[in-house]
N, C-alpha and C positions, 0 to 999 in steps of 0.2 A: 603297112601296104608297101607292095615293091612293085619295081618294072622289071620287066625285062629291057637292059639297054638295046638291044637288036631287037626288039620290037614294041612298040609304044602300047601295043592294044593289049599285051599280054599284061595283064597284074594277076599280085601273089599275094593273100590277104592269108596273116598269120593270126588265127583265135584263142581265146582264154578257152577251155575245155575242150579243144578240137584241134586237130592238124592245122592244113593248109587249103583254101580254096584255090583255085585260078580262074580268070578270064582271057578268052581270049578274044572277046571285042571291045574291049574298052569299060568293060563293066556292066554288061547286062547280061550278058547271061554266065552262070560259075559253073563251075566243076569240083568235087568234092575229091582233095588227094588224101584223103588221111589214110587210102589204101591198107596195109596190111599190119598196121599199127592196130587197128580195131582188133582187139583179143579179146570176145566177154568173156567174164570167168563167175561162172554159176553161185559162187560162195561170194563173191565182193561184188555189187554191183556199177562202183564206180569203179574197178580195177581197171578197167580198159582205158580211161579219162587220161588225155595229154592235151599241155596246153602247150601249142607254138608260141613261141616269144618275139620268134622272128625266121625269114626265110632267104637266103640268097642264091641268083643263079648266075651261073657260071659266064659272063657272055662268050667265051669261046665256046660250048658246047650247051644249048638251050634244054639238053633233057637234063643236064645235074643240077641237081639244088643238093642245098645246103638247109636245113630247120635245126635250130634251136630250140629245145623242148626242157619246159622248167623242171627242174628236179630229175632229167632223162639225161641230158648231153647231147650233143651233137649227134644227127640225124644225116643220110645222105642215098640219094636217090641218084640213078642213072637211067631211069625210064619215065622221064615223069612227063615226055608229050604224047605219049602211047595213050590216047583214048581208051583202047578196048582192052588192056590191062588194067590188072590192079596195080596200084603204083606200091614199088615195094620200098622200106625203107630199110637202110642197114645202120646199125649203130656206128659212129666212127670220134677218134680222139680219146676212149676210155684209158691210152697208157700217159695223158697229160690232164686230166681233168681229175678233180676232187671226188670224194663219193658221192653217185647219183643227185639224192638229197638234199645237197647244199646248194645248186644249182639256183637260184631262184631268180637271178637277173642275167640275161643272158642277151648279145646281139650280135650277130655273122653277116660279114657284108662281102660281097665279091670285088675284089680290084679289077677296077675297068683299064687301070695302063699293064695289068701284070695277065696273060691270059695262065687259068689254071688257079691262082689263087684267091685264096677265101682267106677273112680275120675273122677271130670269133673274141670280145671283150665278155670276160665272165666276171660278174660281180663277187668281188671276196676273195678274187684269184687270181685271174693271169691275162695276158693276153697271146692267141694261140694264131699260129698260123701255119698253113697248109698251102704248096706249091702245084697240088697235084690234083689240083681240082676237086678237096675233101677227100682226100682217099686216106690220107698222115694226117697226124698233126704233130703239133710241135709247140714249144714256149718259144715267142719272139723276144732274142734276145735276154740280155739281164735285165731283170727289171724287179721292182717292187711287187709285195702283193697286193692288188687293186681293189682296198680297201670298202669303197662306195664307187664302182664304174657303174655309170648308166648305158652311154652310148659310143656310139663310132661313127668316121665319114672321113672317108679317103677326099685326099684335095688330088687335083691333075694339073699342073700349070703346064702342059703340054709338052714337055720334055722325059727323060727317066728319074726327074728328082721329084715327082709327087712323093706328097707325103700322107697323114694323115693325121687325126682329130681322137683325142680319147675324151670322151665328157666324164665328170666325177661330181658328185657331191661334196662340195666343202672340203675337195680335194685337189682343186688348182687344175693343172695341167699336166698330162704324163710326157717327157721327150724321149721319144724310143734313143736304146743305146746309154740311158745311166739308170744309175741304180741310188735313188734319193725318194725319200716322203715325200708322197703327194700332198699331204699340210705342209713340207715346208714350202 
């Protein structure tokens, strides 16, 4: 579940076998974005099936989101408070990410002190970042590959020196900027 930082009422609820919902009252009533991702295909019937892992939005610009889609990769929208569209999504990060498939733990969050960027921690891989409001991506830095990442969470201590949090299994703590085991 996400907020929108520039507005408290908006939440973004990311599901196992489905896109993304939104609210924009505080949680009574949703909206279904999985828009244009919905492809059936006559021969598979689960072919069309994506599970959101997780969803972030932009707070300089409230229509980009960001979804994480397991075994997909990164997902990015730029209409997604148009009501009376179908909310399109376009693949983005395929020239930094593994092949689709390996995918299976994924988390994208938006920097609240940076406007424009997104982090995406992908388990078994990397940690990726984008200045452009998801539009690039890129690997942050040298770094190890992120053997067991679960999660992420930017700190602000109100200045340009936030930083941020990589969670790992049985994997310590990651400090952007070296290149060392996460066991060690």
């Amino acid at each position: 579940l996400t907020t929108d930082p520039d507005n408290p009422q908006r939440l973004l609820a990311s599901l196992r076998f489905h896109g993304v919902y939104e609210s924009t009252d505080g949680g009574v009533l949703w909206r279904d974005m999985y828009g244009d991702l919905l492809v059936p295909d006559d021969e598979d019937n689960g072919a069309w099936v994506r599970s959101a892992l997780s969803v972030a939005v932009d707070p300089s610009d409230p229509d980009v989101l960001v979804m994480a889609v397991e075994q997909y990769g990164l997902f990015r929208t730029s209409n997604a408070t148009a009501s009376s569209e179908v909310i399109s999504w376009t693949p983005v990060g395929d020239n930094v990410q593994p092949d689709p498939g390996q995918l299976r733990r994924m988390d994208v969050i938006a920097d609240p002190g940076i406007p424009g960027r997104f982090l995406s921690l992908e388990d078994g891989w990397s940690l990726l970042v984008s200045d452009d409001g998801g539009l690039t991506w890129a690997h942050f830095g040298v770094q190890p590959t992120l053997d067991t990442a679960l999660t992420i969470a930017v700190k602000r201590d109100g200045t340009d020196n936030g930083g941020f949090y990589l969670g790992t299994w049985k994997g310590g703590i990651y400090v952007p900027g070296t290149a060392m085991n996460l066991s060690d």
